[in-house]
C-alpha positions in Angstrom: 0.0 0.0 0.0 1.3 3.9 -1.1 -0.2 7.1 0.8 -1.0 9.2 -1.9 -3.0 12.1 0.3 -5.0 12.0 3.7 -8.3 10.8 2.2 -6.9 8.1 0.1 -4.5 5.4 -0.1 -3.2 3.8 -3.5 -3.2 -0.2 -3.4 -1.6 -2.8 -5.7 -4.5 -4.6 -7.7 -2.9 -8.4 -6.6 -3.0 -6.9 -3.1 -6.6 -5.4 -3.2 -7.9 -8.5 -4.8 -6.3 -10.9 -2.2 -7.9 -8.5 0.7 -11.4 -8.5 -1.0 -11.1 -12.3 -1.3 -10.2 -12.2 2.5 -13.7 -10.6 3.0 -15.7 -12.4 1.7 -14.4 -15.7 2.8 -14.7 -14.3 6.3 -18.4 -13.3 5.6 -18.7 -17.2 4.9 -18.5 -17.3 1.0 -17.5 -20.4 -0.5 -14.2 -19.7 -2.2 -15.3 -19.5 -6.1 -18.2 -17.0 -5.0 -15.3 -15.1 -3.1 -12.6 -14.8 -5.7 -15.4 -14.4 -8.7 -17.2 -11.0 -6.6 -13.7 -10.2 -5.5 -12.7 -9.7 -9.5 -15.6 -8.0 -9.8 -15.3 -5.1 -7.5 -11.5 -4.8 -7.7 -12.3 -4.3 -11.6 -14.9 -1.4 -10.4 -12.0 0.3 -8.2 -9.3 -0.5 -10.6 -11.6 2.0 -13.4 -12.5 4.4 -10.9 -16.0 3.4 -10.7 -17.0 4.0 -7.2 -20.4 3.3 -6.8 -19.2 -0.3 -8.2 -15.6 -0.9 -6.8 -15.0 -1.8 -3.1 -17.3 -0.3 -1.6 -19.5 -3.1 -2.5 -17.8 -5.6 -0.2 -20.0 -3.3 2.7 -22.9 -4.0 0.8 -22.4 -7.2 0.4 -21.6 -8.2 3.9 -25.0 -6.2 5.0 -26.6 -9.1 2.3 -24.7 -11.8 4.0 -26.3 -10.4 7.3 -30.0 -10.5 6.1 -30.0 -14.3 5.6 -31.2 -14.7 2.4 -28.3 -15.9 0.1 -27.1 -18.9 -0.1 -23.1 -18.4 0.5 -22.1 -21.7 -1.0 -24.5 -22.1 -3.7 -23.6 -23.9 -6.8 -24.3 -22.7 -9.9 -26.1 -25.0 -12.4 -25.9 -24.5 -16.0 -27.9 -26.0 -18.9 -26.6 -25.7 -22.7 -28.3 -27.7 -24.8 -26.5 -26.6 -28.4 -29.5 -23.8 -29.3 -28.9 -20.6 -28.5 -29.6 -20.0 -25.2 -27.8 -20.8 -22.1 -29.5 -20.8 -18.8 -27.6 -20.7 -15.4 -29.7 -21.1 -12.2 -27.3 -19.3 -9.9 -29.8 -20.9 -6.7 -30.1 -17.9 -4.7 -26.1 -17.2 -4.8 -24.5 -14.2 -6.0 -24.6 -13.2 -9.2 -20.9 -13.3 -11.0 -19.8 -16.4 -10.2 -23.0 -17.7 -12.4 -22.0 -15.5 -15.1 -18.6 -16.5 -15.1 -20.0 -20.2 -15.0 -22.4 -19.7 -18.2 -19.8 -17.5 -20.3 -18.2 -20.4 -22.2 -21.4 -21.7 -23.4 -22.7 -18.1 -24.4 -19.7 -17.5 -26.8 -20.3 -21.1 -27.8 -23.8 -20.6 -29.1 -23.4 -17.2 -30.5 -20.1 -18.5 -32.6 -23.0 -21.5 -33.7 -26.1 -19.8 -33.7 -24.7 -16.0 -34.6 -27.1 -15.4 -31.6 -26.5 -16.7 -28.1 -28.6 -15.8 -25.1 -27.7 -16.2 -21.7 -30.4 -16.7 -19.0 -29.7 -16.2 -15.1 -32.2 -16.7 -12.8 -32.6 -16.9 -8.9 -29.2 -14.6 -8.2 -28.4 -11.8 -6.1 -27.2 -9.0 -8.5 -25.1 -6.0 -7.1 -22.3 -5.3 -9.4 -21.9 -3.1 -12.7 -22.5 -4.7 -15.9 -19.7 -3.5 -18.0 -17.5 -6.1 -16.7 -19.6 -8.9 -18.0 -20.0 -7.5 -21.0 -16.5 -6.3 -21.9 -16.2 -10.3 -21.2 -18.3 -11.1 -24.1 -16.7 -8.5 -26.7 -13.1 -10.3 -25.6 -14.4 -13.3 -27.8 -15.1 -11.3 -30.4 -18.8 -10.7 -30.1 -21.0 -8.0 -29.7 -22.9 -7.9 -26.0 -26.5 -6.3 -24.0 -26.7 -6.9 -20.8 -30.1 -6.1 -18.9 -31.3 -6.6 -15.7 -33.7 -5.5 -12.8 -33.3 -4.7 -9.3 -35.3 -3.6 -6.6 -38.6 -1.1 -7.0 -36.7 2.5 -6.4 -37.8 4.1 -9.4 -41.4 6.2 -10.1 -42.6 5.9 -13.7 -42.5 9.5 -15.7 -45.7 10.8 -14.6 -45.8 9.1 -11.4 -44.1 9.4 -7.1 -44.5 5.6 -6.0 -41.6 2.8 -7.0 -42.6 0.7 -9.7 -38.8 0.3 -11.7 -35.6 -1.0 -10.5 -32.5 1.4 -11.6 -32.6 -1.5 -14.6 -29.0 -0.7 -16.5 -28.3 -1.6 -19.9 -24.9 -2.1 -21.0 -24.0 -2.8 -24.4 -20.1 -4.0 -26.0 -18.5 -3.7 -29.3 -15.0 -5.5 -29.8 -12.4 -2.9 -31.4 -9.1 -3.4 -32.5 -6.6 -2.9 -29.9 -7.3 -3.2 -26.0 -10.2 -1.8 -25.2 -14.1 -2.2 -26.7 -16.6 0.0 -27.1 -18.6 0.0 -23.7 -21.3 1.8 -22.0 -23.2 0.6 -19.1 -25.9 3.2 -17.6 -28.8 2.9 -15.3 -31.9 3.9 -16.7 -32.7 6.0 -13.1 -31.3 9.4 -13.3 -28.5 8.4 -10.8 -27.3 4.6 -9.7 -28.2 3.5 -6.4 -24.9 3.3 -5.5 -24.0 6.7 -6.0 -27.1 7.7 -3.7 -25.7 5.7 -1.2 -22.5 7.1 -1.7 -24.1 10.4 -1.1 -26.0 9.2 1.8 -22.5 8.2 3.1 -20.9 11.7 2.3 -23.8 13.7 3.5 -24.2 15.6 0.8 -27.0 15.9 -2.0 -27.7 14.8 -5.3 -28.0 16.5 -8.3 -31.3 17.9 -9.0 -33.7 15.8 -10.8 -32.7 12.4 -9.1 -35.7 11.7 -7.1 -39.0 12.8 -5.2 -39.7 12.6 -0.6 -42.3 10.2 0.1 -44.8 13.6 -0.8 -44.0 13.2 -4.1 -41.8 16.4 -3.5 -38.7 17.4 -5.8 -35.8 16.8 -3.3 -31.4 16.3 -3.2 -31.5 15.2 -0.1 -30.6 10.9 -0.5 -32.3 10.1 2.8 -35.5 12.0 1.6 -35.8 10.2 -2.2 -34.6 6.7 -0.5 -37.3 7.0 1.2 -39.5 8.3 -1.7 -38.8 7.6 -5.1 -35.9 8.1 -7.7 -36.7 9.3 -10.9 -35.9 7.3 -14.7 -33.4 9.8 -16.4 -35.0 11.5 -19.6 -38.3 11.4 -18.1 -40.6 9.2 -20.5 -37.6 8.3 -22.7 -36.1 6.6 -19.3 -39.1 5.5 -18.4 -40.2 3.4 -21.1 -36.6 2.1 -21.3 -37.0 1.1 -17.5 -39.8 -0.9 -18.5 -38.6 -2.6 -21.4 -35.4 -4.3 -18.8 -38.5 -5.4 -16.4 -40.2 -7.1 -19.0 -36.8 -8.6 -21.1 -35.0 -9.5 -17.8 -37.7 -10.1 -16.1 -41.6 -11.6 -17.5 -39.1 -12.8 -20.5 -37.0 -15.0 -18.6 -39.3 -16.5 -16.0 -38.1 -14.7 -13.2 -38.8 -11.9 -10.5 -39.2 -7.8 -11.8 -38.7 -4.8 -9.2 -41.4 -5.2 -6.6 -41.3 -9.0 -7.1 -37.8 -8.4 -5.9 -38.8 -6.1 -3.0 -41.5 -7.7 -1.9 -38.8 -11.1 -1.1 -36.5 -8.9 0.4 -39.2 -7.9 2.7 -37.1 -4.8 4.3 -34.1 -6.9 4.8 -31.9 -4.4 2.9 -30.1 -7.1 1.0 -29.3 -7.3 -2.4 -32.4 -7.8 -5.1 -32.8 -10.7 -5.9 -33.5 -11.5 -9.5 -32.3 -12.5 -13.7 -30.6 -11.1 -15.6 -30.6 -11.5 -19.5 -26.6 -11.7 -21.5 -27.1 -11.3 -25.2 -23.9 -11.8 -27.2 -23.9 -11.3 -31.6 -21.2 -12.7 -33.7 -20.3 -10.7 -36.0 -18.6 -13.2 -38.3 -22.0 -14.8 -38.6 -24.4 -11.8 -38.7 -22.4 -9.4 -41.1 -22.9 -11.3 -44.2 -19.7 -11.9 -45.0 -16.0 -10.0 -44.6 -16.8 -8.6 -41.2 -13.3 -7.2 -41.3 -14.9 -4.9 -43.9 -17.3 -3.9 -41.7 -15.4 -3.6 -38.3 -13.3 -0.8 -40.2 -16.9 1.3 -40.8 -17.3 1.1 -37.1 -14.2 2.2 -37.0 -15.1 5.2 -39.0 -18.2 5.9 -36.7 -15.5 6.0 -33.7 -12.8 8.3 -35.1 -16.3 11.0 -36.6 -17.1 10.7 -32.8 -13.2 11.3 -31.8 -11.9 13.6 -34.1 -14.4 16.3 -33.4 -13.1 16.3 -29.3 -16.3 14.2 -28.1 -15.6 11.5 -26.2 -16.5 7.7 -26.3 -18.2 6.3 -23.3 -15.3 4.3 -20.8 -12.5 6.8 -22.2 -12.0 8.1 -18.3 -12.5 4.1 -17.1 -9.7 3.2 -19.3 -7.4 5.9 -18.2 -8.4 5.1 -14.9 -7.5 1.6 -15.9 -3.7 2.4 -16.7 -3.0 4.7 -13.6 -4.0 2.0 -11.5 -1.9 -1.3 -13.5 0.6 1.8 -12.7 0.6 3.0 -9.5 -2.4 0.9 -7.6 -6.1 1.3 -7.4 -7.0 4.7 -5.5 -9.5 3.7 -3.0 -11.0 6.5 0.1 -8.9 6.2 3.1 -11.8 5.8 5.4 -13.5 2.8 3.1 -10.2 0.8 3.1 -10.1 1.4 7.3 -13.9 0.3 7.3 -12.6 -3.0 4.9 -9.5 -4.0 6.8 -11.9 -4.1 9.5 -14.2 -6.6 7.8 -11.3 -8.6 6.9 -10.5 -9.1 10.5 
């Protein structure tokens, strides 16, 4: 570990990883379910994502306290050569199940051109863009959806209906890093309310209502009342089309389904989620090269006018920490040393 101010310490990835597998094996986590989340989160700090990154092993252990996942649960996967892959992660958590099912999802997309990968029964609490920057390092084109618990109003509406219900899509590009973007379909993630819960200070306008149905930036206030689908309707119908694809679709719980098993535990939601992955050997019609370099063009017409393409700041993120270790809040990595005992 390197100081690198008073409110936050630099960490070797090896090193963060080994201490958030140490965490979760003390919370009681079979070792696969440990090292698969701890991958997960470290690749959240690593990329500066801190709604995503360690501060999830807190999270997590509050899960672990409410009772309801099973901590040694094995995933069971069923391929059966069509295109879709279902995993029943059996009331675990969620990325060790994914990790389980991702052979057989590049598997049917290189067969089919289309694979679909079905989770059901799992405990979902991490960002999606690791899963599907997974899929786009096979080659393949990824959307990843899935629900969570009833936070969200409907445009139009104060009461929870949605979960924050991302959406994060993949391209594969030359070179090291895809095309990624992974966004909630709420105005703000639930982690970053919590993280301004945590901070005590307020959100950005628009985020959510009080339990009055009353504008407010105050996270205690809109946790208790509602948050709000960014883009108003546009959000909000998108919000509903991740309840009923990774949701009715699959056979498995939506928002309030989700909510109403948690039953004010404050764990996790509880839930599927839906992994599409494209091949676009198969899909392109032939020479996909061809048509890898028109993407290409699309990317540099988005570049070389200054914008910038989504994940630009995670992958510099990315290379300061290979460099000089993952940045994490002093306080945080006190308040995980303690849970690692």
């Amino acid at each position: 570990m390197t100081s690198t101010s008073t409110d936050s310490v630099r960490i070797p990835l090896a090193e963060l990883q080994d201490l958030a597998c140490r965490v979760l094996l003390r919370q009681g986590l079979s070792r696969p379910h440990a090292e698969a989340m701890a991958r997960t989160v470290v690749a959240g700090q690593r990329d500066d994502c801190q709604s995503h990154g360690v501060y999830r092993l807190v999270t997590c252990a509050q899960t672990i306290r409410a009772g309801k996942v099973d901590l040694q649960a094995e995933p069971v996967v069923a391929a059966t050569g069509g295109a879709v892959v279902q995993v029943d992660a059996r009331y675990g958590f969620s990325p060790l199940a994914f990790e389980r099912g991702l052979p057989a999802l590049v598997e049917a997309a290189r067969t089919q051109g289309v694979g679909a990968l079905v989770i059901r029964h799992c405990f979902h609490f991490s960002a999606l863009w690791p899963e599907v920057e997974a899929v786009t390092g096979h080659g393949l084109a990824a959307l990843a959806l899935t629900p969570s618990h009833a936070w969200v109003a409907p445009a139009g509406g104060r009461q929870p209906v949605f979960g924050t219900n991302p959406i994060a899509f993949g391209w594969p590009r030359p070179g090291p890093h895809p095309f990624v973007f992974d966004f909630a379909t709420s105005a703000i993630a639930r982690g970053d309310l919590e993280l301004h819960r945590r901070a005590g200070t307020p959100l950005p306008d628009g985020c959510g209502v009080d339990a009055q149905g009353r504008p407010s930036t105050d996270p205690v206030a809109v946790a208790q009342g509602a948050m709000l689908a960014f883009g108003g309707h546009k959000g909000s119908a998108l919000s509903a089309m991740v309840e009923l694809m990774a949701g009715a679709l699959i056979g498995d719980w939506m928002s309030q389904e989700s909510l109403a098993f948690d039953e004010g535990a404050g764990a996790a939601p509880c839930h599927g989620e839906l992994v599409l992955a494209f091949d676009p050997a198969r899909l392109s019609g032939g020479d996909p090269a061809a048509h890898q370099q028109r993407a290409e063009q699309l990317f540099a017409a988005i570049t070389g006018q200054g914008a910038r393409l989504p994940s630009q700041r995670r992958y510099a993120a990315r290379q300061r920490s290979l460099a000089e270790g993952a940045a994490v809040p002093r306080a945080l990595y006190e308040e995980i040393l303690a849970l690692a005992g």
